[in-house]
C-alpha positions in Angstrom: -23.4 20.6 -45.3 -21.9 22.9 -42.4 -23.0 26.1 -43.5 -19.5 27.8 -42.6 -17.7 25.6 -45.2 -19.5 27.2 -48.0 -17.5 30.8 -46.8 -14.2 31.5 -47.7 -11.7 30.8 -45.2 -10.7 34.8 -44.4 -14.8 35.4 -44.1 -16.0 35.7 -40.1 -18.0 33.1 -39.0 -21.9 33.3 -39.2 -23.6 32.1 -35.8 -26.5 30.3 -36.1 -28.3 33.9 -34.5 -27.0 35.5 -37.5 -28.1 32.6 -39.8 -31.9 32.8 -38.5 -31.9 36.8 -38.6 -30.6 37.0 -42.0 -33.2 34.9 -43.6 -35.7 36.3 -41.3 -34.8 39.4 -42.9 -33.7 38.7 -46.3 -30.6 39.7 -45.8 -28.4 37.3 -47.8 -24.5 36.2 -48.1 -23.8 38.5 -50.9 -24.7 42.0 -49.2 -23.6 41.0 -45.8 -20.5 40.5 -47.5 -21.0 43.7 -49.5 -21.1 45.6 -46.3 -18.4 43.6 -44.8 -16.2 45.0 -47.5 -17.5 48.7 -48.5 -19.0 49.7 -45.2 -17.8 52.0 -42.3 -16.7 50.1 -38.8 -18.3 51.2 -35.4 -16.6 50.3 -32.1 -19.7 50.9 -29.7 -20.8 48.8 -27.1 -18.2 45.8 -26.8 -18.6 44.9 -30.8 -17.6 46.5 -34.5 -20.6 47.1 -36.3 -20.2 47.5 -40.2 -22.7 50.1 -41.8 -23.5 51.0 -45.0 -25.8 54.3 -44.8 -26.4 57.3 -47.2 -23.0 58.4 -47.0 -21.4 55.3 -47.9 -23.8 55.4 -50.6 -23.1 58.5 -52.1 -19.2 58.2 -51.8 -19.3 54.8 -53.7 -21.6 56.3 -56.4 -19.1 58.5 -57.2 -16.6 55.8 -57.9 -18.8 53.6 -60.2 -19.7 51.3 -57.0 -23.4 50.5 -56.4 -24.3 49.8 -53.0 -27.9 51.3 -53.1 -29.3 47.6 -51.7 -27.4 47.8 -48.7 -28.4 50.9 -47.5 -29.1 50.6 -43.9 -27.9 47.2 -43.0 -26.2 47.1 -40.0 -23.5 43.6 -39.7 -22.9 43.0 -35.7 -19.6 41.3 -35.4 -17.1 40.3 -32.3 -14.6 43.0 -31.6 -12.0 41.1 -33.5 -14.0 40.6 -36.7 -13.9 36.6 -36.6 -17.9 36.0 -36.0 -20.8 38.0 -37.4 -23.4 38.1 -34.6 -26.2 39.3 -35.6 -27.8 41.5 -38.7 -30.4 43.8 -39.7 -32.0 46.9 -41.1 -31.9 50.3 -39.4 -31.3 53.6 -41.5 -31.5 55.8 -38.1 -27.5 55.4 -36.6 -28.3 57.4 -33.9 -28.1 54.5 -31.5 -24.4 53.9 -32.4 -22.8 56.9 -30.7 -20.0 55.9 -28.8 -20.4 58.1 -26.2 -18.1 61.0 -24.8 -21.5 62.7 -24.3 -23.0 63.9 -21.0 -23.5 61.2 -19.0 -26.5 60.7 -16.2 -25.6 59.6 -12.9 
């Protein structure tokens, strides 16, 4: 069975990359689609990357929504939203600035 045809037809596509990082990291379907739906979007570096962190957390709490397990995952998508690249664990955001900083030359 095509693993694709087991997602609804709005959900992104899941690369095989994504596939082999998510069992890797037992990440499964249900929180990827958890942050998909409840997490904050970051345009950074060519892709939109969905996060759920502390904050997202905390705000949800407060409206009877548990999110607590995905705390820190970190969904890598295309720029449109059709394909889920890669996923993975990483409380520390830091790395997805989008710059307007000082830059080195």
């Amino acid at each position: 069975m095509n693993k694709q045809s087991i997602a609804p037809s709005n959900a992104p596509a899941i690369t095989q990359h994504a596939w082999t990082r998510m069992s890797g990291r037992g990440l499964n379907c249900q929180t990827i689609d958890t942050v998909l739906s409840f997490g904050r979007v970051i345009h950074v570096r060519g892709a939109a990357i969905h996060v759920i962190g502390r904050k997202e957390v905390e705000k949800l709490a407060r409206f009877g929504v548990d999110v607590g397990h995905c705390e820190g995952v970190q969904v890598v998508c295309t720029p449109d939203g059709s394909a889920i690249l890669t996923v993975y664990r990483n409380s520390d955001f830091r790395g997805l600035k989008t710059g307007g900083g000082r830059r080195w030359h």
